[in-house]
C-alpha positions in Angstrom: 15.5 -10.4 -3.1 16.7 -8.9 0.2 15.5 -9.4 3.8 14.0 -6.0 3.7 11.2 -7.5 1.1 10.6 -10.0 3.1 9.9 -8.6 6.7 7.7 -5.8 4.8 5.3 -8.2 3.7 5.9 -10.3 7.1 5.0 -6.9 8.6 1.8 -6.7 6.4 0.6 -9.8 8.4 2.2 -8.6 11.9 3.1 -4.8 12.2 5.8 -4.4 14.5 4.4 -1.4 16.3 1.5 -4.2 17.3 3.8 -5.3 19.3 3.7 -5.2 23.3 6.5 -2.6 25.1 7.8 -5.0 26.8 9.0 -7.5 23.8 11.5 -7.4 21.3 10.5 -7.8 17.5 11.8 -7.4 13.9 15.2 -7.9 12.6 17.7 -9.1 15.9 20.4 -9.8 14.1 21.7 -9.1 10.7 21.5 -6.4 7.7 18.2 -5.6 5.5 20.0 -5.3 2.8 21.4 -9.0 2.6 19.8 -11.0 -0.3 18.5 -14.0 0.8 19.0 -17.7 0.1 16.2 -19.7 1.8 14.3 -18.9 4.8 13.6 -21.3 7.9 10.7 -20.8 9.9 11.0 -21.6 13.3 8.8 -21.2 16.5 12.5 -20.4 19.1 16.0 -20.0 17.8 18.5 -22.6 19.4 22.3 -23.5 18.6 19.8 -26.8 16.4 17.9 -24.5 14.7 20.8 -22.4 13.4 22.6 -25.7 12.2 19.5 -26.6 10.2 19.7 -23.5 8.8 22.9 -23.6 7.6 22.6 -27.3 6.3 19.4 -26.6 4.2 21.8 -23.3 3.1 19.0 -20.5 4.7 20.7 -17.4 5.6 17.2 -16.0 7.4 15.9 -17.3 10.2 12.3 -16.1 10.8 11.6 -17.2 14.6 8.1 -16.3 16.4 9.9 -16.2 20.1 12.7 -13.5 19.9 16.1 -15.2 20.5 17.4 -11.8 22.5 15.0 -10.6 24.6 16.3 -8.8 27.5 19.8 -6.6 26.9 22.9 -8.2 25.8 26.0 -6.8 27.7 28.2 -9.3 26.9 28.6 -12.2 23.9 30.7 -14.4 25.4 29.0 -17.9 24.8 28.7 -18.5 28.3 24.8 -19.0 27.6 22.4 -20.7 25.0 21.3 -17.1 23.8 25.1 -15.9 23.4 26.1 -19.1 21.7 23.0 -18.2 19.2 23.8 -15.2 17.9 27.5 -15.8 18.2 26.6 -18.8 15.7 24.4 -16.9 14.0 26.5 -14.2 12.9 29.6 -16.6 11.9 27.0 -17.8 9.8 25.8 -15.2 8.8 22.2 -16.2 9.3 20.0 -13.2 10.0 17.3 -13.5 12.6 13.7 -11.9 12.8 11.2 -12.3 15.5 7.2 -11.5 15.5 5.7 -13.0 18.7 3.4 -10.7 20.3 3.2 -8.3 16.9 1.6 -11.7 15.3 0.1 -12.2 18.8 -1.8 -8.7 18.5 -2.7 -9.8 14.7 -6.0 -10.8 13.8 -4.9 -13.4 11.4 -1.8 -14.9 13.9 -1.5 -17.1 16.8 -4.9 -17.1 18.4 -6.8 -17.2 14.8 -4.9 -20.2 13.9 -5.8 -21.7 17.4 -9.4 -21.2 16.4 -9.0 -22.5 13.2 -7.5 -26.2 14.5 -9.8 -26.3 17.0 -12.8 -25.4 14.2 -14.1 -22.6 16.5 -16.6 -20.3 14.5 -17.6 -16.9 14.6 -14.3 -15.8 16.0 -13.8 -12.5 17.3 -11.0 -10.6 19.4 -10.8 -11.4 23.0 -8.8 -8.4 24.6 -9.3 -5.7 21.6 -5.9 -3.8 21.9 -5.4 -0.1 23.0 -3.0 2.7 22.0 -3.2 1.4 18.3 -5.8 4.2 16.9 -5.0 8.1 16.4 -6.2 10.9 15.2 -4.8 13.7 12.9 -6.5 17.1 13.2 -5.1 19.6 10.3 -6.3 22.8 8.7 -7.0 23.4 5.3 -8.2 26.5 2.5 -11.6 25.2 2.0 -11.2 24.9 -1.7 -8.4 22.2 -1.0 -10.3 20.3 1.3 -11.6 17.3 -0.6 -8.7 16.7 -2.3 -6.7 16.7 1.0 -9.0 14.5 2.5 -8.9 12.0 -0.5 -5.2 11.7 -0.5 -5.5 11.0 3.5 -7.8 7.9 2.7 -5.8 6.9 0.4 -2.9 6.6 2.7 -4.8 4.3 5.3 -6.7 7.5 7.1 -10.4 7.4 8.0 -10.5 3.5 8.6 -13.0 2.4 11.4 -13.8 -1.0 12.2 -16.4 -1.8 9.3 -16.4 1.6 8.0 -13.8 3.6 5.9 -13.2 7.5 4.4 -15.0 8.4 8.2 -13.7 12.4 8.9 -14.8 15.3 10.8 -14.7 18.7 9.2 -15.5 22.2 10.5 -15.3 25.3 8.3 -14.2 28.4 10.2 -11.7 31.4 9.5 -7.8 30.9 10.3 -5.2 33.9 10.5 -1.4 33.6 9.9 1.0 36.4 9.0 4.8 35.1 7.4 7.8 36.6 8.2 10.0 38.2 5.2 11.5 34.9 4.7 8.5 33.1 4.2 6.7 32.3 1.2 2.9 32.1 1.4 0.5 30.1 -1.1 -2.2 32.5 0.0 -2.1 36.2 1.1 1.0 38.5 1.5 4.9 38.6 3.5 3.9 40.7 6.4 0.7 41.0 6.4 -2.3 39.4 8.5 -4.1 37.4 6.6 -7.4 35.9 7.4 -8.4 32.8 5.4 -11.7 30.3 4.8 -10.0 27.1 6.5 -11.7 23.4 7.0 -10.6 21.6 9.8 -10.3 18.1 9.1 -9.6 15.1 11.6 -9.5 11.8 10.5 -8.3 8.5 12.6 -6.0 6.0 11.3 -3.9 2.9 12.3 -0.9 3.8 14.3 0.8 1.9 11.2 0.3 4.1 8.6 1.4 7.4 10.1 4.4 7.7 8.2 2.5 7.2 4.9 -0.1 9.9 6.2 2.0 12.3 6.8 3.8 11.6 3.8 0.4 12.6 2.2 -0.4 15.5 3.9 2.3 17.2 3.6 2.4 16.3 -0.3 -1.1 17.7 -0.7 -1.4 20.1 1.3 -1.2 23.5 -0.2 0.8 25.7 2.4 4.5 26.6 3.1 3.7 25.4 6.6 1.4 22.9 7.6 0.1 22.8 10.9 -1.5 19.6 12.0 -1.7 17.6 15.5 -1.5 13.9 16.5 -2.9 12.4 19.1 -3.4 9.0 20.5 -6.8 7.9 21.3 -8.2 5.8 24.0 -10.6 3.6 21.4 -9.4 0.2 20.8 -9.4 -1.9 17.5 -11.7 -4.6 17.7 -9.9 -6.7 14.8 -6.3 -6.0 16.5 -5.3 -7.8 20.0 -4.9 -10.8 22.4 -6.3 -13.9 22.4 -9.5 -15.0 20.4 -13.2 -16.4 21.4 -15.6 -18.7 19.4 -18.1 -21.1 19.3 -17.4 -24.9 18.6 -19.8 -26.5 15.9 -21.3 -28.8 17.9 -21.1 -28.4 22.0 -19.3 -30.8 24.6 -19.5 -32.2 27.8 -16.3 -31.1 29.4 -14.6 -34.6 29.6 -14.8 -35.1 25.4 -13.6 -31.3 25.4 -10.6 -31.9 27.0 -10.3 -35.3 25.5 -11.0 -33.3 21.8 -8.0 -30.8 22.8 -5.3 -33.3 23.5 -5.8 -35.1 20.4 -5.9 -32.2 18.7 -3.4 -29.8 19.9 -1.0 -32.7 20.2 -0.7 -32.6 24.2 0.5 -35.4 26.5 -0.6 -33.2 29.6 -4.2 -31.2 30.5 -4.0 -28.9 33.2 -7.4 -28.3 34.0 -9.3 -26.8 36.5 -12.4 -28.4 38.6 -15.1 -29.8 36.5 -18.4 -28.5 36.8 -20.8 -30.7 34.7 -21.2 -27.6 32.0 -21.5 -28.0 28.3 -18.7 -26.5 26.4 -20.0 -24.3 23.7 -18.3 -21.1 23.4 -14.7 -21.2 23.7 -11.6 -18.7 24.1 -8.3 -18.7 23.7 -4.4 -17.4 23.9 -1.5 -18.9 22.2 1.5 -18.9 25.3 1.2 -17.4 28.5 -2.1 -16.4 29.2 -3.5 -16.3 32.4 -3.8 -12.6 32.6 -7.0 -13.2 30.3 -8.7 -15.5 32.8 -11.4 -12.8 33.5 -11.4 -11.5 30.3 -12.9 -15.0 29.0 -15.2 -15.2 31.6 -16.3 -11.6 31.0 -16.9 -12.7 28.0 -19.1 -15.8 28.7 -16.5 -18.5 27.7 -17.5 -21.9 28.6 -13.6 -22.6 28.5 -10.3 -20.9 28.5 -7.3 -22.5 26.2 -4.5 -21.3 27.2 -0.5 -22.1 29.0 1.3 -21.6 31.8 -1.2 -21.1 34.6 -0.2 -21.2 38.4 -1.6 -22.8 41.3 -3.6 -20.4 42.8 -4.7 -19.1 39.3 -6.9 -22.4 38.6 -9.2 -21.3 41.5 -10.3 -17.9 39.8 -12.3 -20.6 37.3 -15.2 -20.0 40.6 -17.1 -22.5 39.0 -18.2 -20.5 36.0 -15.6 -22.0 33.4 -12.8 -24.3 32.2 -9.7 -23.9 32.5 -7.2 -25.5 30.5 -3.5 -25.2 30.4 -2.2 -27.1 27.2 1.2 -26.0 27.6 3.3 -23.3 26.1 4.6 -25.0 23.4 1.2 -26.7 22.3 -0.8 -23.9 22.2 1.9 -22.3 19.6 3.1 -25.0 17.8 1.0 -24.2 14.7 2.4 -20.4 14.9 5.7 -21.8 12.0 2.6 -23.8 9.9 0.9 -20.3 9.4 4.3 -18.5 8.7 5.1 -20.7 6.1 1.5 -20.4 4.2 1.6 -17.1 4.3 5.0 -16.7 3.2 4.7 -19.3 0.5 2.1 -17.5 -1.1 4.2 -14.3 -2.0 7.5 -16.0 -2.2 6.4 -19.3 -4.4 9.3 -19.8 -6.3 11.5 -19.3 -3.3 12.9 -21.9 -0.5 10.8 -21.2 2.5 11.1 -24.4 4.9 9.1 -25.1 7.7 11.6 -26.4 10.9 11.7 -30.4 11.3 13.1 -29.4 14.5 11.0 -29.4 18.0 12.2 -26.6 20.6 9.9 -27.5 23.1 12.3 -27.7 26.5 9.1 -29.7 28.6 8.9 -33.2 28.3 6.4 -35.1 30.5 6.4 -39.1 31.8 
């Protein structure tokens, strides 16, 4: 088994193209094509985790953070991040990251936030944009249906709880070929006027390879015209953060008393408590105050997040709770749910969860 088998059904879990611009996901170092030995799931890469790695003989390395993040202009070892990968490839140790592509995922950080915390009826907090297009192509009618079956087939026409959704229009389309062309329909040279459907169907930003792959296998032309846009809908089940409802509501001091226990915290940033039952509950694995007024848009009781600032605790304005569990914490179960998932296609194969912690904050 090569690494290539592996990311593709990593990437069935986490797509990369869920990923944010800004980061850096997928392989970062190494070849596709090297068969693998073990795997070591991780939540960072440090000079530690590579030397576990290479003692409990795994040559992949499947980190959530992304061990080169920025651009690399030299690899000199005069940093931790140029000591990694210089290590790394000595080694021979490939490494992949997923971080905000399993962030964006509806089954990833935020879901198995929710699930430790037994949150319920979970839904997406920030529903993510840019993810959904649309193909519009054109068709002889009598080719229609079976065009439009292949496109399903491929991952076209999906919309939230609905699938095989398209839009067809029957009208009259004209093309004349040139004396090197070859036409299904009609004659070199000549105008030709034909009884066309237009079909546009949506799909997952994901599968465009696959439907183009499709269209032009079905399709019955020399040359297929078709267009691509990118919509402006979001995916309710793809995007940031998560918001659910705890069992049984809380006063706010056994809230926060209930998340240090259970996200294994020695430090509660909160913000001022305001004597309100904690019922409905969001949250973001890492860095997350840019959702502040997205959970309270949302009617969160609380926010469960990391790394707010000062001045960002006063945006709670009395109408939630804020609490910052720490970067760390709040993904610490991120390598747990790499592992199940993994495990489950790759039983009979050495996927080990990292006895290492990299978290760099320690409190007194």
């Amino acid at each position: 088994m090569n690494i290539k088998e592996v990311t593709n059904y990593l990437e069935e879990l986490a797509p990369l193209n869920y990923a944010e611009d800004f980061d850096n996901v997928g392989l970062l170092v190494g070849n596709y094509q090297t068969e693998v030995t073990g795997i070591l799931v991780t939540l960072d890469t440090l000079e530690e985790t590579v030397n576990e790695a290479i003692a409990k003989k795994c040559n992949l390395i499947i980190s959530f953070h992304p061990i080169i993040f920025g651009g690399l202009k030299k690899l000199n070892g005069n940093s931790y991040v140029e000591r990694v990968v210089l290590k790394a490839i000595k080694n021979d140790i490939a490494i992949y990251a997923t971080h905000t592509a399993l962030d964006n995922s509806k089954n990833g950080v935020s879901a198995k936030m929710c699930e430790v915390l037994g949150l319920e009826n979970t839904q997406i907090l920030i529903p993510k944009k840019g993810i959904i297009k649309k193909l519009t192509t054109f068709v002889p009618i009598k080719n229609a249906e079976n065009l439009r079956n292949s496109l399903f087939n491929a991952g076209a026409g999906d919309i939230g709880n609905y699938d095989k959704c398209s839009f067809n229009i029957n009208g009259e389309g004209t093309y004349r070929g040139n004396e090197n062309s070859n036409p299904v329909v009609g004659e070199k040279g000549k105008l030709h006027t034909e009884k066309e459907t237009r079909i546009s169907v949506v799909f997952e930003s994901k599968n465009e390879a696959s439907i183009l792959k499709a269209l032009n296998k079905e399709h019955p032309y020399e040359e297929v015209a078709y267009e691509i846009i990118t919509t402006e809908n979001v995916h309710q089940d793809i995007g940031m953060g998560m918001i659910g409802e705890l069992p049984v509501e809380m006063n706010e001091k056994d809230f926060l008393s209930f998340l240090k226990v259970t996200m294994k915290t020695d430090c509660v940033r909160h913000s001022e408590l305001i004597n309100k039952k904690i019922k409905k509950v969001a949250v973001l694995g890492g860095s997350g105050s840019f959702a502040i007024s997205n959970a309270k848009r949302a009617k969160a009781d609380a926010y469960v997040s990391a790394d707010f600032k000062y001045h960002e605790f006063f945006k709670a304005e009395k109408s939630i709770l804020l609490a910052d569990i720490g970067h760390y914490e709040s993904e610490q179960f991120t390598k747990n749910l790499l592992v199940d998932y993994l495990t489950k296609k790759f039983s009979n194969f050495a996927v080990i969860l990292s006895e290492k912690s990299t978290n760099p904050i320690y409190y007194i």
